[in-house]
C-alpha positions as CSV (number, residue, x, y, z in Angstrom):
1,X,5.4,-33.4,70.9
2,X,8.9,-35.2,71.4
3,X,12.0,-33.3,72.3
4,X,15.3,-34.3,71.8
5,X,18.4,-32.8,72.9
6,X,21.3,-34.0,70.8
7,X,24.6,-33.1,72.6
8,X,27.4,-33.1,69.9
9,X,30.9,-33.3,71.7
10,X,34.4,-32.9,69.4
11,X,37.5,-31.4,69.7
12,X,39.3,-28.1,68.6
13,X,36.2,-26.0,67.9
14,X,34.4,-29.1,65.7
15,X,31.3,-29.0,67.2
16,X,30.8,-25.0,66.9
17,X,32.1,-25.4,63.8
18,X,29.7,-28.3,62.6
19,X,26.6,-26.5,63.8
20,X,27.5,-23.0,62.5
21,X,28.0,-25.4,58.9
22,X,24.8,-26.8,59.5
23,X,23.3,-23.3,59.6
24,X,25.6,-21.3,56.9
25,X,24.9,-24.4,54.5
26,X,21.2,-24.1,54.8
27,X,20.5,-27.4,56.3
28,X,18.9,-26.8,59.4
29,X,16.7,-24.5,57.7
30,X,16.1,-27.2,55.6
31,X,14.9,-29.8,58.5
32,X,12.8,-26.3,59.8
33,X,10.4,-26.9,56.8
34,X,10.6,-31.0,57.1
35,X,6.7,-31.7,57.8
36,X,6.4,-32.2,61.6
37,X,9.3,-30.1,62.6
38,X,8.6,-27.8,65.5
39,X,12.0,-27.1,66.5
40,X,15.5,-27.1,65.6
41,X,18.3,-24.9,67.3
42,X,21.9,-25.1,68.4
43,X,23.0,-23.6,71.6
44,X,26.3,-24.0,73.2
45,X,26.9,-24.6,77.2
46,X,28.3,-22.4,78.4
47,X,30.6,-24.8,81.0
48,X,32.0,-26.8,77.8
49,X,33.4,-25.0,75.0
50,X,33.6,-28.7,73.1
51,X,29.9,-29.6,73.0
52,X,26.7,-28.2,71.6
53,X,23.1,-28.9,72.0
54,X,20.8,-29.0,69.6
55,X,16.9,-29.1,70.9
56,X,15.0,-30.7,67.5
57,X,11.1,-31.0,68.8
58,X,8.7,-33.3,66.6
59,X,4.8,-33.2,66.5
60,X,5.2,-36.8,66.1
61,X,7.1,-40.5,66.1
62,X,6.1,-40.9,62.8
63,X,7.6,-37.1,61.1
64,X,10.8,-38.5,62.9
65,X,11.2,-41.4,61.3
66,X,10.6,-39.8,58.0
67,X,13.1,-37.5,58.5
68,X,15.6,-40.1,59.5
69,X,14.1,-41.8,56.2
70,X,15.1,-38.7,54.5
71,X,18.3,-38.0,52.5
72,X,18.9,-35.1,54.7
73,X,20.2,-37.7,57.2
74,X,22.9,-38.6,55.0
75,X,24.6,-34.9,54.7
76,X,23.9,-34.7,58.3
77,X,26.2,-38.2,59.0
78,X,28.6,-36.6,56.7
79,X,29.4,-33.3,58.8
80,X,29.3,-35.5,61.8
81,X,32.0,-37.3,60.3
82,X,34.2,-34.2,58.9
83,X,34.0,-33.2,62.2
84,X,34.8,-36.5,64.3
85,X,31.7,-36.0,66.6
86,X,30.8,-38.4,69.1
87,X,26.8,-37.9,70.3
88,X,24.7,-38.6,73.1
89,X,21.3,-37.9,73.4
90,X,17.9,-37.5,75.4
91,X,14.6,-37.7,74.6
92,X,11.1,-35.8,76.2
93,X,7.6,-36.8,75.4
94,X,5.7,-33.6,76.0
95,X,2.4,-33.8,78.3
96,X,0.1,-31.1,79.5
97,X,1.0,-30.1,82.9
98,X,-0.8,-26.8,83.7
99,X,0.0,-27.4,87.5
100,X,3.7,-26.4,86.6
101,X,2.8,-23.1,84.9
102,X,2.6,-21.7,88.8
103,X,6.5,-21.9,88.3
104,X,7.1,-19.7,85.3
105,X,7.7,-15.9,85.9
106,X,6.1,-14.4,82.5
């Protein structure tokens, strides 16, 4: 699996407001059913009222670059634009590490 977290940064509200457009428009649903998709949801920090994450999880190199391949991309650019969005981003490559599930309280 790879795990991106996308950190959209604006000002005045623009990056709430793009990723609450995203979600009222249908689109992220839309990238939900894209083959390969495992995961795709806004949250917003709660230190910075001008940012917001998305964490968008991928079975695969290959269902990513068809979905940047896809014409979805384009509306996505778009909103980014509307809302004058600058982005920064990091990226996971998920690995089985059973010796870390001695951390987690379930």
């Amino acid at each position: 699996m790879i795990t991106l977290h996308l950190f959209y940064t604006g000002t005045g509200g623009a990056a709430e407001a793009f990723a609450r457009e995203m979600t009222a428009s249908g689109a992220a649903d839309e990238i939900r059913r894209e083959p390969g998709n495992l995961r795709y949801e806004y949250f917003f920090p709660m230190d910075d009222r001008e940012t917001v994450l998305l964490i968008d999880s991928w079975e695969s190199q290959a269902a990513i670059d068809a979905h940047h391949a896809s014409p979805m991309m384009a509306k996505i650019a778009a909103l980014r634009e509307k809302y004058d969005l600058h982005m920064r981003f990091e990226r996971f490559v998920s690995e089985d590490a059973p010796a870390d599930e001695r951390f987690l309280r379930k």
